[in-house]
N, C-alpha and C positions, 0 to 999 in steps of 0.2 A: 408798833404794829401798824399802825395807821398810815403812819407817814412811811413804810417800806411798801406797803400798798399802794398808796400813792406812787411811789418811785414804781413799782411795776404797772399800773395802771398807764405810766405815763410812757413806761419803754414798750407798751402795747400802740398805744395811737402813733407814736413815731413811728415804729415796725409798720402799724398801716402805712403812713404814710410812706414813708419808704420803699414800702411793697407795691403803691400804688404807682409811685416814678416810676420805678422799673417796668412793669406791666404795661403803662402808657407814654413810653419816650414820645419828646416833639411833642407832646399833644396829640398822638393817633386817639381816634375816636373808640369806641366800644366795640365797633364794626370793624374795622383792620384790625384791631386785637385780636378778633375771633378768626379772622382769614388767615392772620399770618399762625395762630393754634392749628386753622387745617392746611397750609401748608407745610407745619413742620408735622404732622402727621403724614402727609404726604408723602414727606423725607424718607421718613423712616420707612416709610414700605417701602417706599424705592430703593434705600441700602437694603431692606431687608430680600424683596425678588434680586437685586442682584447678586447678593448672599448666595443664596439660594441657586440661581444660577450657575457661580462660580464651583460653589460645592457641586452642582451634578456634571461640570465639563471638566471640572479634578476626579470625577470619580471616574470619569469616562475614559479620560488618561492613562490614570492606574489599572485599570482594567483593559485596557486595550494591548497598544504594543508599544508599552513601556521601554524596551529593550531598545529603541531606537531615539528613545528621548533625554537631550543630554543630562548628565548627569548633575548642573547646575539648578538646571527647570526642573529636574524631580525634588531636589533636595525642596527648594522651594514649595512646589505643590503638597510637599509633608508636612512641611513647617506649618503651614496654614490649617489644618487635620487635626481634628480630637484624639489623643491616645486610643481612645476606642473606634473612632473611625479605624484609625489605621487597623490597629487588631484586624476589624469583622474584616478589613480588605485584605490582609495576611491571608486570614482564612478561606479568604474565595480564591485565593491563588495558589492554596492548599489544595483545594478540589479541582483544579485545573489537572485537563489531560496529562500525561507523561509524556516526555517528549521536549527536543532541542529549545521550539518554542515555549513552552512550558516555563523549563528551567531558565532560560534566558529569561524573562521576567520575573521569576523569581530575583534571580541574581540581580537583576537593575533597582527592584524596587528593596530588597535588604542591604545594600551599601549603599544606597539612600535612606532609608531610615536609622540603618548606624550608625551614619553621622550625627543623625539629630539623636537620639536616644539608643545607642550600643548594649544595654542591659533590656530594654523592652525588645529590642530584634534578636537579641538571642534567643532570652526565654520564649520566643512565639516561633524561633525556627527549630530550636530540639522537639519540639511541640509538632510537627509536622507530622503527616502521619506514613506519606512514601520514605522511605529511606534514601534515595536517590535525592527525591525535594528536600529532606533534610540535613543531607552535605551539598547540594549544593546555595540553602539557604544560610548555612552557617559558613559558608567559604565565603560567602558573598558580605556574611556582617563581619568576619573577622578583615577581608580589603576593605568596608567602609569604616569601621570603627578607627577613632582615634589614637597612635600605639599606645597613651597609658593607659588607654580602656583595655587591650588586649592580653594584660595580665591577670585579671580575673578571669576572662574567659578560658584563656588556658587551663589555668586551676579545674577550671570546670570542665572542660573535654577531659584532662589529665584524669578525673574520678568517673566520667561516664564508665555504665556496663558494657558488654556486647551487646546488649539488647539494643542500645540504643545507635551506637554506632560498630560496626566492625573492626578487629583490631587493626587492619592495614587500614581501612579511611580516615581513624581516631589517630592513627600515626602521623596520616599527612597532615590533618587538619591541626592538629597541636602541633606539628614542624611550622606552618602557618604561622599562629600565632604567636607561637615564642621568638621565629626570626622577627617580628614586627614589635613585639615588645623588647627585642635585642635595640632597636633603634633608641630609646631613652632610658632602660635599665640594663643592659648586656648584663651587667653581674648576676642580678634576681634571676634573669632569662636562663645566663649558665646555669646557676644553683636549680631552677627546674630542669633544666635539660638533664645534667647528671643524675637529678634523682627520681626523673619519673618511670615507673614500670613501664611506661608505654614504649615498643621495640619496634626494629623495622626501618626499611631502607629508608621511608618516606621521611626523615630526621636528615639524612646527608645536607637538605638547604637550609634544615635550622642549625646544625652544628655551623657550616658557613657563617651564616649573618652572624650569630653570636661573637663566633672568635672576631671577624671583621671589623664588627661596634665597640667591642671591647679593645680589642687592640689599637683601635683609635682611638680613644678615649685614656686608656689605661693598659697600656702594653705591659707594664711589668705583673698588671695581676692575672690579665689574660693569658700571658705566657705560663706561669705558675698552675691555673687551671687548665690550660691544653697538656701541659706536660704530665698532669696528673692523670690525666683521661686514660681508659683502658683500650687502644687503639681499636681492638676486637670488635668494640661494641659501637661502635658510628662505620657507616661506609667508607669515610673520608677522615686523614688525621687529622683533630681536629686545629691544629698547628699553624694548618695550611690559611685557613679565616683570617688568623691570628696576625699572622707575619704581614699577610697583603696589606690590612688595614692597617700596621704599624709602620709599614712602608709610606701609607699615603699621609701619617702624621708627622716620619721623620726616616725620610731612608735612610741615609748613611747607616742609623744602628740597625735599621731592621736587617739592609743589608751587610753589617758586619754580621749576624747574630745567624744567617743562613748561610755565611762563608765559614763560619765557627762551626758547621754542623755537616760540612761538607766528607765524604766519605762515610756516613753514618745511614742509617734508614732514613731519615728523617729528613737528611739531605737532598737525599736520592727523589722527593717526592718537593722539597721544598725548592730547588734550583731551577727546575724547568717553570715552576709556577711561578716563579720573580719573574726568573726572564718575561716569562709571555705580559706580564702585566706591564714590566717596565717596557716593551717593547711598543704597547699599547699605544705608551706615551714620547717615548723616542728612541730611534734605535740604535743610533750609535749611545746612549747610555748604557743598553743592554747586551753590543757589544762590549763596551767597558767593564761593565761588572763580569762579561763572562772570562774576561783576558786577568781576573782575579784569580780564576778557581786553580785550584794546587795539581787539579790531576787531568792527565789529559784525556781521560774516557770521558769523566764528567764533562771539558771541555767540547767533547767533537761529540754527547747529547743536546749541549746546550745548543750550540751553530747549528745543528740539526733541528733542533723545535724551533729554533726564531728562522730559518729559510723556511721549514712548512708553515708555519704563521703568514708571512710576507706573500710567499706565493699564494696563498687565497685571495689578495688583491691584483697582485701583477706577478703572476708565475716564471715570465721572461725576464724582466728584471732581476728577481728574487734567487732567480738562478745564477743567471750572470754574477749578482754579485756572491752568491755561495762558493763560486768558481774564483773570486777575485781572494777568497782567503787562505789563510796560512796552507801550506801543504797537507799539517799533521790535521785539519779542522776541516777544509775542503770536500774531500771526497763524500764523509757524510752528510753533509749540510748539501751537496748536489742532487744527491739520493734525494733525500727528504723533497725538496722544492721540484722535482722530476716527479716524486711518485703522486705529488699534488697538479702538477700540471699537463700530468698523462690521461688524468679521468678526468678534464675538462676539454683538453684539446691533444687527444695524441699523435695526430698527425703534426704539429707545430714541434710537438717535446720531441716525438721521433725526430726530426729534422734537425732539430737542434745539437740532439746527442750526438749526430753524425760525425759532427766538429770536433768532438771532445779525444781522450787519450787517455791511455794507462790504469790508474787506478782509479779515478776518477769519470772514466768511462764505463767500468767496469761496475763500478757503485750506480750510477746513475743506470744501464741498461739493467741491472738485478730490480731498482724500485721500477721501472717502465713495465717491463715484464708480469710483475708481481700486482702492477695498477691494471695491466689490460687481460690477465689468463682471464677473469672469469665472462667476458666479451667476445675474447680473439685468441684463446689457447693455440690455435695456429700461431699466430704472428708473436705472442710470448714466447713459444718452443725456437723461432727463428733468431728471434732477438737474444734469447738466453745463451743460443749456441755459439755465438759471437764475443761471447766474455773467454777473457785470455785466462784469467787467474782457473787453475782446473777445478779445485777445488770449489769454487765460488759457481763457475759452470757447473756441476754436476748437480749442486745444490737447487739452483732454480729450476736448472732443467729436470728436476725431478717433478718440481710444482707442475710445470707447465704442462709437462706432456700427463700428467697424472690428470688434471683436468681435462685435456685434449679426447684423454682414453675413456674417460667415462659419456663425454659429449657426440664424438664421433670414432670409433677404435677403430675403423679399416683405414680410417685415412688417418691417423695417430702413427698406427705401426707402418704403416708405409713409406710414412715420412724419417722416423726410426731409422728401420730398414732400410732407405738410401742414406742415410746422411753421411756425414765424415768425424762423426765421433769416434772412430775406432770399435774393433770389435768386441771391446769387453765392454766400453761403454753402452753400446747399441746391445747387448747379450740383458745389461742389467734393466736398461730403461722396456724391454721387453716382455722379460720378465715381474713385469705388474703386473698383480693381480686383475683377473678383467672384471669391471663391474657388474654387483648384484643385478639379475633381471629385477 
């Protein structure tokens, strides 16, 4: 007893002693001892008003006009915030006017906070009490949130009432987030998509990304799931995701597997959307794949959608080269790249067609016609009259003067009335009906 006494009595004077080194390095006196106690008191206010500081010119931040502050520096200024800060400033942004500004800050400040915390920005954005701030506070955590955050949330828009969201906004916003949770579970994402009651066009961009993720990843089971799908029920088949994204992991099969399908519905919807994609990336590729297809309608849609493609960047060119191909593929592929380069420049596309012949002139003034009636129903009825094929004339020329007659009818029929389409021609296009007052 004694002697363990002893041993603590003695690891007591050591501890002093010890205590007392520390307390006095070098030898500082009693006096610097006591200055340098009030200069670290000193410290501490000083972090502490700059504390203090910093929290009132972050609040001042978030409260102000957030929406122009990058998205790096918000994340940041939240990061540094009590959970309950942020809350009570959720909330004053809740009571904020209605209005572009408004919602803009809303939006900036909840995909900043979904990054940092995607389950506290939800629950505080269904919480809202505008219904307007509350789509677009929850549109704004489902872009910040992380995509495996974005599977629970789903879940949870998927069970909201009407009360809380509307069926068409609950549509978009759950297309929202199940295309973003397509990004690292496509499977789970499909399995919600097929089974959720929630209806509505606003789904056509999540059936996309789904099939897209999954067919990159896992084309044979994505395909098995698209095929399964009740076409009805998505805007879009849901195929179409399926194929592009299995494209970008391994064309050759994707494109065997849309030549396999060729002559089918499925075709019909899947060949122009290769094309446009593979064209994206090169175009004599997308020539090549289309000089595969077995039929020739399908062939001379496809040269038709890759020259309107093309001519959105150079329409001159686009034509030209529409003009440089095969006979049986030419004529509509002219069309196409003519009827895209008449509503941007039709005095250039007029001048151009001047050049042309035959059947391929005749295709090309039908799309010019048909780009400029609803501008120049004049100059469509002129152009149209010009086309050799009769029956192909009589066709546009019905468009054109039918618009002409509703725009201007004294000078429609007058024009009629002299022309040199013959008299039964001229008997019929007169007989339209004249427009309702």
């Amino acid at each position: 007893m004694q002697r363990s006494l002893g041993i603590f009595l003695c690891g007591l004077v050591l501890g002093g002693l010890g205590g007392y080194a520390l307390h006095r390095p070098n030898g500082k006196s009693t006096a610097e001892s006591s200055a340098g106690i009030a200069q670290g008191d000193s410290s501490a206010g000083a972090m502490e008003r700059t504390g203090a500081k910093r929290k009132a010119e972050d609040e001042k931040i978030l409260l102000g006009d957030i929406a122009s502050v990058p998205f790096q520096e918000l994340y940041e200024i939240l990061a540094r915030q009590r959970p309950e800060d942020i809350a009570r400033i959720a909330q004053q942004l809740d009571a904020l006017p209605q209005g572009r500004d408004g919602y803009a800050k809303i939006k900036a400040f909840f995909a900043a906070w979904a990054h940092l915390d995607p389950n506290a920005a939800f629950a505080a954005a269904v919480s809202f009490q505008s219904k307007e701030a509350r789509q677009s506070a929850i549109s704004a955590t489902i872009a910040g949130a992380d995509a495996s955050a974005t599977g629970t949330i789903a879940m949870a828009i998927n069970d909201m009432s009407k009360d809380v969201l509307a069926d068409a906004v609950r549509s978009n916003l759950l297309s929202e987030a199940i295309s973003k949770w397509s990004e690292v579970d496509p499977a789970a994402a499909a399995h919600a998509l097929s089974s959720s009651s929630v209806a509505g066009m606003g789904f056509t961009p999540a059936v996309y990304s789904v099939g897209f993720n999954w067919g990159a990843s896992d084309p044979a089971a994505a395909v098995a799931w698209a095929e399964q799908q009740p076409h009805g029920s998505f805007a879009i088949n849901p195929i179409n995701g399926v194929v592009l994204g299995w494209w970008k992991k391994d064309p050759a099969a994707a494109e065997a597997y849309v030549l396999a399908k060729a002559g089918t519905p499925d075709g019909d919807q899947l060949i122009p959307t290769l094309v446009s994609e593979i064209a994206n990336e090169d175009k004599n590729k997308a020539v090549e794949f289309l000089s595969h297809l077995p039929d020739a309608k399908l062939r001379q849609q496809g040269y038709g959608m890759l020259a309107s493609q093309l001519s959105f960047t150079d329409p001159k060119a686009a034509s030209a080269w529409a003009l440089s191909l095969p006979a049986d593929v030419a004529p509509n592929a002219v069309g196409s790249s003519v009827s895209v380069w008449a509503r941007s420049d039709p005095a250039a596309a007029g001048n151009w067609i001047k050049g042309l012949s035959g059947k391929v002139r005749d295709n090309a003034i039908s799309s010019y016609s048909y780009a400029i009636v609803e501008t120049d129903p004049a100059g469509a009825a002129n152009w149209a009259s010009t086309i050799s094929d009769v029956e192909q004339r009589k066709k546009v020329l019905r468009r054109a003067t039918s618009q002409w007659l509703e725009r201007d009818p004294a000078a429609a029929r007058a024009w009629i009335s002299s022309s040199s389409l013959g008299a039964e021609e001229i008997a019929r296009l007169l007989a339209t009906p004249a427009p309702s007052p």
